[in-house]
C-alpha positions in Angstrom: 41.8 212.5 95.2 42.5 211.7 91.4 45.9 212.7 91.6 46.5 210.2 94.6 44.8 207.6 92.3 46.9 208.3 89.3 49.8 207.7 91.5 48.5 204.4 92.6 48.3 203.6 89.3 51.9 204.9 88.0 53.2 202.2 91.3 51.3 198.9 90.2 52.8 199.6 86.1 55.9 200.7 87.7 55.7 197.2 89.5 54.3 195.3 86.5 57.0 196.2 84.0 59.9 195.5 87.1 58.3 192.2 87.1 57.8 191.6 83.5 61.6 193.0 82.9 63.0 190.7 85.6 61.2 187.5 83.9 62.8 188.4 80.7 66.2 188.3 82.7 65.9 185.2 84.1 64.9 183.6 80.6 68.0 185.5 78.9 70.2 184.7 81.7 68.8 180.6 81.5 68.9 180.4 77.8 72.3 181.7 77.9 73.5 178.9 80.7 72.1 176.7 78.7 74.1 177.7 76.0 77.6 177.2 78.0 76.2 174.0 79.0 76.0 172.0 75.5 76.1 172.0 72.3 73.6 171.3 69.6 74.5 168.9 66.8 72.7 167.8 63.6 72.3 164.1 62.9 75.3 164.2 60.6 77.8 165.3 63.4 75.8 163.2 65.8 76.2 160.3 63.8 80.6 161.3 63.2 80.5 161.5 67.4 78.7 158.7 68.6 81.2 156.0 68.4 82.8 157.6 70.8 80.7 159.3 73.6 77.7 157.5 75.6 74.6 157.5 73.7 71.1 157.9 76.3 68.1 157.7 74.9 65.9 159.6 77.1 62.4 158.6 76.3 60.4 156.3 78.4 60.9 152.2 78.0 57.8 151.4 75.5 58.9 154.5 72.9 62.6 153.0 73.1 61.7 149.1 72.6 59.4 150.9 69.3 62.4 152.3 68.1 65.8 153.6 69.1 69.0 154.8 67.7 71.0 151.8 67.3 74.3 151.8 70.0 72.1 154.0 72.6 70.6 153.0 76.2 67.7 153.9 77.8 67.6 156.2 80.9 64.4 158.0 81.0 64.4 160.9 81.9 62.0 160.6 85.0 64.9 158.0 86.0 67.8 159.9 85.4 68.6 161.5 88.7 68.8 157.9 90.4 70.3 156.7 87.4 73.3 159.3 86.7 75.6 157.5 88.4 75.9 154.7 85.6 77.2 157.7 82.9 81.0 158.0 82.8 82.5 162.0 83.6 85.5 161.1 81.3 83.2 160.6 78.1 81.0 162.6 75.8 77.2 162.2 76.6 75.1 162.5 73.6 71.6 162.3 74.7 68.5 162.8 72.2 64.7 162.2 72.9 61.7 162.8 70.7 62.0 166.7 70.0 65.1 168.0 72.5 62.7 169.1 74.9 63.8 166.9 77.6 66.9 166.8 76.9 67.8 170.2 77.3 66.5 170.2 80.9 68.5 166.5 81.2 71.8 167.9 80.1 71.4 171.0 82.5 70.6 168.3 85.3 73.8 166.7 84.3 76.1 169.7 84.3 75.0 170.6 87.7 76.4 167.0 89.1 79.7 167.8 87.5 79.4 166.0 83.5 80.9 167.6 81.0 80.9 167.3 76.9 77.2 167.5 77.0 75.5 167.3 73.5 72.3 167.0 72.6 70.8 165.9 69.0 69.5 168.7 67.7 65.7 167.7 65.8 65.3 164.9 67.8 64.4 161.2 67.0 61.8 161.9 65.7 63.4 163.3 62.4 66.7 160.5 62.6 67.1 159.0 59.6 70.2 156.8 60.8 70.4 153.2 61.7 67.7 152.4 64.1 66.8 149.1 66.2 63.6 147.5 67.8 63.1 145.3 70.1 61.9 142.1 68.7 58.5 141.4 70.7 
């Protein structure tokens, strides 16, 4: 009777670490996609691209009308999926929000409809030190 119990027991780790070894696949195999989907830059390169590409500010309406990176619009990022369809394929997207938290889920969304030159700004607005603009109310 033990050894039948051991045995139960060698199935459920057996089944624990297949589990815990898939999840670490998955994460590898998403952090790597996310990886071919954009690229990271710092503010400096940011700022050197911008003139250039579509700058969206991601972050809801009242953080973007306290402060926003002066040349960007505003699709939040709750918004974005009925919104998409205002971003040009043809041109670089450079989208930032507070910390890149959204906007590395954004920029996957974005990819998967068919954009391209994805690039998000790597520590966020939060630590921009560029030109900014607020709203004037």
């Amino acid at each position: 009777m033990v050894l039948g119990a051991l045995s139960g027991m060698a199935y459920v780790n057996i089944v624990l670490v297949i589990i815990i070894a898939a999840y670490f696949i998955y994460e590898l195999y998403s952090y790597i996609r996310r990886r071919q989907v954009f690229t990271m830059l710092d503010e400096e390169a940011f700022q050197a691209g911008m003139r250039k590409a579509q700058v969206i500010d991601l972050r809801e309406k009242k953080e973007f009308d306290a402060g926003h990176i002066l040349g960007a619009r505003n699709i939040p990022f709750n918004s974005l999926k009925v919104r998409m369809n205002e971003l040009r394929k043809d041109m670089p997207i450079y989208v930032y929000d507070q910390t890149h938290t959204l906007s590395t889920r954004a920029v996957v969304t974005l990819a998967k409809n068919g954009y391209s030159q994805l690039y998000i700004l790597k520590p966020g607005y939060a630590r921009w030190e560029g030109k900014t603009k607020k709203a004037k109310y």
